[in-house]
C-alpha positions in Angstrom: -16.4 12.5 -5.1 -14.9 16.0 -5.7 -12.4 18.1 -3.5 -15.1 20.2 -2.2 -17.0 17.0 -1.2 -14.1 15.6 1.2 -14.5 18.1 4.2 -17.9 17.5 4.5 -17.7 13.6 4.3 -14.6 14.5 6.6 -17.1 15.7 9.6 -19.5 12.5 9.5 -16.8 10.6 11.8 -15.9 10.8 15.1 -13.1 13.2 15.9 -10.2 10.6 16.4 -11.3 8.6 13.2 -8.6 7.5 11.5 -8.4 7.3 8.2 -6.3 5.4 6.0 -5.4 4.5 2.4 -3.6 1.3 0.2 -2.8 0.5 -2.7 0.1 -0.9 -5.2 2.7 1.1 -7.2 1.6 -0.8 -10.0 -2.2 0.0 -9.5 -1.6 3.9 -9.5 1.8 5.0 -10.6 1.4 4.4 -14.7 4.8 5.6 -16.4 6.6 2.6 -16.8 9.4 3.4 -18.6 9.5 7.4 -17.6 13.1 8.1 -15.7 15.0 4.8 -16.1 12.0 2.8 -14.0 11.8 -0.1 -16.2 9.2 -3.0 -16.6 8.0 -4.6 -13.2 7.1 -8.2 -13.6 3.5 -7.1 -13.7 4.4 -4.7 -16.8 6.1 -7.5 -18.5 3.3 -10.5 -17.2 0.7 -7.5 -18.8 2.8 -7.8 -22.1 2.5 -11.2 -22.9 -0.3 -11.9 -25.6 -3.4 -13.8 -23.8 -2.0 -13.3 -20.6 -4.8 -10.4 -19.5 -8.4 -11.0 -21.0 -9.0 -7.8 -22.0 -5.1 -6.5 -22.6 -5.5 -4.2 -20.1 -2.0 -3.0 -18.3 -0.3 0.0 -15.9 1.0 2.1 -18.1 -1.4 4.3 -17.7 -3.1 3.6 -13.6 -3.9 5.9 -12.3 -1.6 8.8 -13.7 0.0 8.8 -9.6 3.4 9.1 -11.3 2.6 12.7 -13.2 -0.2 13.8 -10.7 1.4 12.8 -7.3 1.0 16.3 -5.9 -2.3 16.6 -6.1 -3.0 12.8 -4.9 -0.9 14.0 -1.9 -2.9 17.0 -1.6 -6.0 15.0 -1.1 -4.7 12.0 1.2 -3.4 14.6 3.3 -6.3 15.9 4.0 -7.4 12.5 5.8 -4.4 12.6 8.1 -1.3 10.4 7.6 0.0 8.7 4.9 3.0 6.4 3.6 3.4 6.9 0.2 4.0 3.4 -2.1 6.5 3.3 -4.4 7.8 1.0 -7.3 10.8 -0.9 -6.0 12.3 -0.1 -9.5 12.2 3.6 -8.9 14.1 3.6 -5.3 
């Protein structure tokens, strides 16, 4: 789904719909060592040889970390919102 998408998914629910989004710092953020964050357990746990089947980790996520304006763009367009953040970074 595309920007120009949302507004017309947008008008399929009732008026007073209200939508809402989760998720985890770890899951979106990525940049684990940008600005004096640090490691999380998970970035460390993600680290360890064998511990993830495929080696997979966060650095990357979902970029929230570099492309936060535009995420916020978009979820604000569904309404409210409360932002997740790493507990590292506050």
């Amino acid at each position: 789904m595309n920007m120009t998408e949302l507004p017309t998914l947008h008008e399929r629910f009732p008026p007073h719909f209200v939508w809402g989004v989760a998720t985890s710092s770890f899951q979106i953020e990525g940049a684990p060592e940008q600005d004096g964050k640090g490691l999380s357990i998970w970035d460390q746990f993600c680290r360890v040889p064998g511990a993830i089947a495929d080696a997979s980790n966060g650095d990357v996520a979902c970029a929230h970390y570099s492309r936060w304006q535009e995420d916020l763009d978009l979820i604000a367009s569904l309404g409210e919102f409360h932002r997740p953040m790493a507990g590292e970074r506050i």
